[in-house]
N, C-alpha and C positions, 0 to 999 in steps of 0.2 A: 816391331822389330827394334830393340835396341841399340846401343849405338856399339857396345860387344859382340853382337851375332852381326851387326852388317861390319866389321872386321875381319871376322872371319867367310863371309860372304863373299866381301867383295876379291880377298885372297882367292877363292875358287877363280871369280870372274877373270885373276892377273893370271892366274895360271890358262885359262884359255885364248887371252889375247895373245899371251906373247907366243903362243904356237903360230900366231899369224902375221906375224915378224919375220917372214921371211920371203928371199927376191925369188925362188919357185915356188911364187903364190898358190896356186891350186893344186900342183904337186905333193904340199908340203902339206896340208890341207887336207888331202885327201888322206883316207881309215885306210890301215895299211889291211889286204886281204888274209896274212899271215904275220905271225907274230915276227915283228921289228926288234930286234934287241935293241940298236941304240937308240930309235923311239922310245920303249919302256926304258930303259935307263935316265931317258933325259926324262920324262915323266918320274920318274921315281926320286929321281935329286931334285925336278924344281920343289914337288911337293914337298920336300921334306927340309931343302932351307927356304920355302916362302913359309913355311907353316912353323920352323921352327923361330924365323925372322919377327913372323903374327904375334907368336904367343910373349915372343921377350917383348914386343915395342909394346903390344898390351899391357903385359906385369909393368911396366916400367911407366904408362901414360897412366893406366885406369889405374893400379892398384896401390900404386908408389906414395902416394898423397896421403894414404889411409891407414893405419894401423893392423898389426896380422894379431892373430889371435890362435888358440888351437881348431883344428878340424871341426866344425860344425854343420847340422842342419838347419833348415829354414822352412817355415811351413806359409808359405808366396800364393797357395794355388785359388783363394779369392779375391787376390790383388787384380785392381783393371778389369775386371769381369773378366778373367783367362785370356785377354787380348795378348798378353805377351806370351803364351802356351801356343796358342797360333803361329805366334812370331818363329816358336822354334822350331816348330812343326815343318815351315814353308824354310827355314833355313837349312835345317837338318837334311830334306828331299833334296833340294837343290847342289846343297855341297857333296852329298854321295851322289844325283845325276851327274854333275859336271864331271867327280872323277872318275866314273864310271867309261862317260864317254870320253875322256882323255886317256883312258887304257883302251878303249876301244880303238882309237884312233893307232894307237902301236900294234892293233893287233893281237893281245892278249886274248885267251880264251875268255869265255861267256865269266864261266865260274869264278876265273881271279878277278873278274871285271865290279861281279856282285861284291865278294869277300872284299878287297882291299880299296877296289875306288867306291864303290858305294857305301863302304862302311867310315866312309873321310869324314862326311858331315856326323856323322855320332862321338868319333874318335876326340875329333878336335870340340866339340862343344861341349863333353864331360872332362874333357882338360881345364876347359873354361868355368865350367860348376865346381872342380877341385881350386882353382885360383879363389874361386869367389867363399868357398868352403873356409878357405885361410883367412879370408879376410871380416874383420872385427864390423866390418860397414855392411855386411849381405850374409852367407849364408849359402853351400850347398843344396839346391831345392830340389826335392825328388820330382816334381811337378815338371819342372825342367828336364830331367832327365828321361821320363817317361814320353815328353811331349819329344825329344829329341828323337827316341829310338820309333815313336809312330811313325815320325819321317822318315828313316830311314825304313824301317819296315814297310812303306807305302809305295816305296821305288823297288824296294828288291820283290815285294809279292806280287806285282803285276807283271816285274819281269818272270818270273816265276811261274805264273800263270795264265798270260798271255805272251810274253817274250814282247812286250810294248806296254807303252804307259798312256791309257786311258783318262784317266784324273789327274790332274796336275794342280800342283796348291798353286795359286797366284796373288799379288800383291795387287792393291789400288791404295790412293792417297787423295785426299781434299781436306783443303786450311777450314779450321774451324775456329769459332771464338773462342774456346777455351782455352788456349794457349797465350791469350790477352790476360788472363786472371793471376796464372802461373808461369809465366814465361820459364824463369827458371828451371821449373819440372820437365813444362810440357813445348821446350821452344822459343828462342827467341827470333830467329830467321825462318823461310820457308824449308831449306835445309836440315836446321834442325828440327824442326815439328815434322819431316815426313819420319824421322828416326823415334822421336821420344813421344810425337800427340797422338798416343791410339784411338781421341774423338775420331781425327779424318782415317786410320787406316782402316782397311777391308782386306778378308783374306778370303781366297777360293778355292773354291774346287770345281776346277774347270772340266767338264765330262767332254767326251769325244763323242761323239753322236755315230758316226758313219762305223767305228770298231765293233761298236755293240748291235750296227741294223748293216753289215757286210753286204754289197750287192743292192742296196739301197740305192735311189737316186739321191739320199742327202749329199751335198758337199762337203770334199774329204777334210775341207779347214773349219767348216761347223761347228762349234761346240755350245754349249749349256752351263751357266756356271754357279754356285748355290753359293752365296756370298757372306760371314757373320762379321757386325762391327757392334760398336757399343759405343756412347754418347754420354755428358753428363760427369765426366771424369775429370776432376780437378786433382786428384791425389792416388795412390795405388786401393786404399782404402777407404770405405762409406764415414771412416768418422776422419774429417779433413778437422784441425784445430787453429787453420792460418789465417789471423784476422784479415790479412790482404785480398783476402778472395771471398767471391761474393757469401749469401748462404748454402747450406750443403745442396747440391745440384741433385736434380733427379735424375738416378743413374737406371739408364735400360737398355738391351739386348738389340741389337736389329738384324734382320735377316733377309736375304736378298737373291734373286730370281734374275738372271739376266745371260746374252747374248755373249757369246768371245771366240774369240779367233785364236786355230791353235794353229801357230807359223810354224811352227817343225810339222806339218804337213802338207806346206805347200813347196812343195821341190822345186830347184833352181841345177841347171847343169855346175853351179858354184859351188865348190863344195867352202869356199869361207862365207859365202853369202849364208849357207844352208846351217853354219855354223853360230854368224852372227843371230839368227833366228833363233837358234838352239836357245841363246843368250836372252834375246829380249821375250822371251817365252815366259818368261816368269812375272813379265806385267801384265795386267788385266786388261784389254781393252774397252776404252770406256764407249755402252753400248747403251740403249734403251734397259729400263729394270725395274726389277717390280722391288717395292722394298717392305716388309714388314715387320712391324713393333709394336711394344706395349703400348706407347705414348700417342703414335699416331696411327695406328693399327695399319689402314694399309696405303701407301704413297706412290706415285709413279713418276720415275726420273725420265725425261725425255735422252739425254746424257746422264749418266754416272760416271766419275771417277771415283 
């Protein structure tokens, strides 16, 4: 996840805290049963100056420094081993969940819930492919854009078809060496290498176990979660030409088997506790896991992060 998709990320995440800013905590908190107009009005305006505040402080930080050029493509999709395709994927879900459930919370029907908050994280991430299109340093990537619209297409089809979400893309992170090679690419703080080092990230697909075996004695916060990372990445590209970094590294796929815990199933009479959950739902809990790959075929983490 880049440090442009966790911008627009973490904009989702201000628009859910500051509904929790307020002295009738749980009241305020609580999903109105019937549509709230001034709920959805004040949903409808923060969205629309935190997102339009996002994209000017973006053009202005990221883009300002670099030269514009005319409209262009970029053809990105075997940079990183698709690590950053992932990256949009879990961004793209997340920012249509959250606005989803913050029209939820006003009360909005089902339908404008799908349409307009779930369709946040697609809206604002092809804003972000059109900035990057102008600009002389990147490149509009269809690979991005496609990886954008999985995401959001993976939150509206469950609701769709289950009216709940089942699979949930999730994040993990561990510091790796190779961000010693290229700091500048990949890192020079642990802050920045959870943002830029795709060695240490992991993205998932967390299943719900107890949705799909209903009436089961599984545990309703159970899940299973099938995890892809990739290693060996010093550059977006296999041909790295930077005398500073070691020889070209042997880059492979890993793929991974493990335990998680899904918090938005375990209820609290809170509805800001039940919320903050909603929120930390999108990290992976690090559990026992199987891991496998080329290099070491098959490995067992007693802890993964």
């Amino acid at each position: 996840m880049n440090i442009k998709l966790l911008l627009l990320f973490f904009y989702s995440l201000t628009c859910q805290i500051c509904y929790s800013q307020n002295s009738d905590f749980e009241n305020f908190f609580t999903p109105s049963d019937s549509l709230n107009l001034r709920r959805q009005n004040a949903v409808l305006i923060s969205e629309a100056a935190l997102g339009t505040a996002t994209l000017v402080g973006l053009n202005q930080l990221w883009y300002a420094d670099y030269p514009r050029s005319q409209f262009h493509f970029i053809n990105d999709n075997s940079d990183w081993l698709q690590m950053d395709k992932a990256g949009h994927v879990f961004s793209s879900y997340h920012l249509g969940r959250f606005g989803a459930e913050m029209l939820n919370w006003s009360g909005t029907d089902k339908n404008k819930q799908l349409l307009y908050g779930a369709g946040l994280g697609f809206a604002f991430l092809t804003a972000v492919e059109v900035f990057d299109g102008y600009s002389a340093e990147w490149g509009a990537s269809s690979g991005d854009i496609i990886a954008n619209a999985t995401g959001t297409a993976l939150y509206i089809s469950q609701e769709l078809l289950w009216k709940e979400q089942r699979i949930t893309p999730k994040f993990s992170f561990h510091t790796t060496k190779f961000a010693n090679y290229r700091p500048n690419i990949l890192g020079s703080s642990t802050a920045e290498q959870i943002l830029k080092d795709y060695n240490g990230q992991t993205y998932w697909l967390s299943v719900h176990l107890y949705s799909f075996f209903k009436g089961s004695d599984i545990p309703k916060w159970l899940n299973v979660a099938v995890g892809y990372g990739a290693e060996g990445m010093i550059s977006g590209t296999a041909q790295n030409k930077d005398s500073s970094t070691p020889a070209e590294q042997q880059r492979f796929r890993q793929f991974y088997l493990s335990l998680d815990v899904d918090l938005s199933k375990i209820k609290t009479k809170s509805s800001f506790l039940n919320s903050v959950f909603s929120v930390v739902n999108t990290i992976k809990i690090p559990a026992p896991t199987v891991e496998f790959s080329r290099l070491n075929h098959v490995k067992y983490h007693l802890i993964y992060f």
